[in-house]
N, C-alpha and C positions, 0 to 999 in steps of 0.2 A: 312495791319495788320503787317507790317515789320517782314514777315519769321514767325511771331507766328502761333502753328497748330487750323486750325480748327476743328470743329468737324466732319466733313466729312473726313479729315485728318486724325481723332484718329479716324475715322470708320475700315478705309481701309487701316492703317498701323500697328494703333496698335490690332485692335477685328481681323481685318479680317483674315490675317495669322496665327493666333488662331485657326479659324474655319477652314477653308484649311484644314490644315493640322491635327487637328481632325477628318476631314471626310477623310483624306489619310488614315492616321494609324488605323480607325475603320472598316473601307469599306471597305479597303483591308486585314486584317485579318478576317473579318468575310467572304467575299466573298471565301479567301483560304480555311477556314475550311468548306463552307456549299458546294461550288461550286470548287473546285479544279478543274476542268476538263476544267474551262471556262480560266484559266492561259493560253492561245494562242494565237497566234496574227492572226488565221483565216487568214492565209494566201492564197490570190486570186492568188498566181503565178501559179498556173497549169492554174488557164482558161486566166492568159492572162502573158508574159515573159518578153517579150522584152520590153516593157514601163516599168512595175514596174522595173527591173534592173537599166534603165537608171533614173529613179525617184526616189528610194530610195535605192541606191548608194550615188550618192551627198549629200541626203539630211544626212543620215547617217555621212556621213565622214564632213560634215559642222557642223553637231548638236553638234556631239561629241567633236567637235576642241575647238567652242566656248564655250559650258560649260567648257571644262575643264580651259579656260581662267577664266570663272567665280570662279569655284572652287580655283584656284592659286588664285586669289584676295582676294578671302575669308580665305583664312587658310594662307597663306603669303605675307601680305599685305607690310610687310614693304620689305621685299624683292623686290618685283614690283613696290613699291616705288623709290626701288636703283636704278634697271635695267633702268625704267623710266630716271632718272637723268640724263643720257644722250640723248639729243636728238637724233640720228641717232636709235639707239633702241627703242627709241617712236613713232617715225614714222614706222620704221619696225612691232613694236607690235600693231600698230594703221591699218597700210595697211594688216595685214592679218589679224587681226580677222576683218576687212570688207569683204577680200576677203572670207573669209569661213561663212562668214555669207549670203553673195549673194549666195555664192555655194547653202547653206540650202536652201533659197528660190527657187533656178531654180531646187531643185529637188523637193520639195513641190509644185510648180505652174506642176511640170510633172506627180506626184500622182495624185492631183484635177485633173488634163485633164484626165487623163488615169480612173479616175471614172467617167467623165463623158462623154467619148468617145466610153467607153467598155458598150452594153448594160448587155454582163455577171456580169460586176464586177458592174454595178449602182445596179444590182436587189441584189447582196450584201451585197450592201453599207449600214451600219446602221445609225439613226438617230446621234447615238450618234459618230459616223465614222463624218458627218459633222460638228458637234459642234466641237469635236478636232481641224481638218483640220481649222474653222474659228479662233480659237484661237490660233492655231500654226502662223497661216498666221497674228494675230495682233502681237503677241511676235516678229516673225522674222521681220517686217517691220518697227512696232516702234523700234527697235534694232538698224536697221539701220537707220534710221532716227535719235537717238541720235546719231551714228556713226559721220553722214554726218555733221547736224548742230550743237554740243552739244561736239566737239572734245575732245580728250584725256580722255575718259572715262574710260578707264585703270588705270589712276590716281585717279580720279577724286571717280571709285568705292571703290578702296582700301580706300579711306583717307574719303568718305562719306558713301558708304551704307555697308561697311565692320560693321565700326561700329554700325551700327544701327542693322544691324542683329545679331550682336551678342548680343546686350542689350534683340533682341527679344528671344533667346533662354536661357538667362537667368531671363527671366520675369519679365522685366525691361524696355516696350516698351521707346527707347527716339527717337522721331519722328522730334524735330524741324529740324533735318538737309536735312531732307527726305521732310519735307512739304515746305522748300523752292526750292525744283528743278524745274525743270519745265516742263510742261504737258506732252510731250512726255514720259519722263524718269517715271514720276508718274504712266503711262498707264502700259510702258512695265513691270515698279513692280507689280502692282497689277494684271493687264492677269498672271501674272507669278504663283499668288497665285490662283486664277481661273486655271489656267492648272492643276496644286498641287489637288485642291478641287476636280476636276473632273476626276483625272486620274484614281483612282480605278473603275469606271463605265465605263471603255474602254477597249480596247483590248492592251493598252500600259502596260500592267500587267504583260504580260508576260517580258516585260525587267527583272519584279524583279527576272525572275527563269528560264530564260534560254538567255546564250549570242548570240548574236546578230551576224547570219553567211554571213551577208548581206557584209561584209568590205573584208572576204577573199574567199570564197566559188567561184568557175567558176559558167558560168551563166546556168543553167541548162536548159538540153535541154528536149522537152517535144514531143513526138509522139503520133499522135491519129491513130486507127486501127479500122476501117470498111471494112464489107463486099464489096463485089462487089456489083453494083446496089443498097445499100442500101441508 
């Protein structure tokens, strides 16, 4: 079809991020105003420390690294463009957002163990706790997997999906440059809007209202107290 979109294309490039992100901004203000109380990430660290510290640590200091790479492509595209221009910084900028992006994964794959290691933390564990975790674990791996095989995505985001997402938030989908990439990179956009769609039904809600003490906080220590004989 020489790079023309199909209609499975204009589903999931142009409707679908639509709806995403309609069910973002409506399910999470109606969830603030009915349910304010449920804004928290239920956090399991008193019943278990030591795993979740070393599991979402990493994951934390990886997520954040890499978005904010995404972020710089999208708002200074041609800038990243420049810095690119030189190879010796494209390979620099290429080898660590790999590196922080493996980071994300090895402390995601030590969350999932730690839920499913911990009989405390499985009984938990909410349904909607593993749909995230599966969708976290497709974004970070097809990510790297464009990484590995699909090089110089740095550039490559700025100069193709930079655009394209801007067309999308001026309501303007133009999709052909998006429907020619290739499967991988197609995956990790769309889970991306699937994450988007699904984030107000999680405990990832409270990112939008309280910062994140996971990057500087010491690791806290926890004491339990029983009786004698009990």
């Amino acid at each position: 079809m020489n790079g023309s979109p199909h209609y499975l294309d204009e589903l999931l490039f142009a409707v679908f991020p639509y709806m995403a992100f309609f069910t973002f901004f409506l399910v999470t203000i109606q969830r603030y105003r009915m349910q304010s109380f449920s804004y928290s990430s239920l956090s399991s660290q008193f019943l278990e420390n030591q795993q979740h510290f070393w599991g979402l640590v990493p994951f934390h200091y990886g997520i954040l690294a890499v978005l904010t790479g995404h972020i710089l492509g999208f708002l200074i595209p041609r800038e990243v463009l420049l810095f690119n221009s030189v190879p010796l910084r494209l390979y620099f900028l290429e080898v660590s957002g790999l590196i922080f992006a493996l980071l994300t994964l090895v402390g995601l794959c030590a969350a999932i163990a730690r839920r499913l290691s911990e009989s405390k933390i499985r009984r938990v564990t909410t349904t909607s706790d593993w749909v995230v975790f599966v969708l976290l674990v497709i974004q970070v791996v097809s990510g790297i997997w464009v990484a590995l095989f699909h090089p110089w995505g740095s550039s490559w985001f700025a100069a193709t999906a930079t655009p394209y997402l801007w067309s999308l938030l001026k309501l303007n989908p133009e999709i052909q440059s998006i429907a020619a990439m290739p499967l991988a990179v197609k995956v990790h956009i769309v889970n991306a809007y699937a994450l988007i769609g699904f984030f107000p039904f999680t405990r990832l809600v409270h990112i939008l209202v309280v910062p994140n003490p996971y990057l500087w906080r010491k690791p806290q220590v926890v004491r339990w107290y029983r009786r004698a004989g009990a």
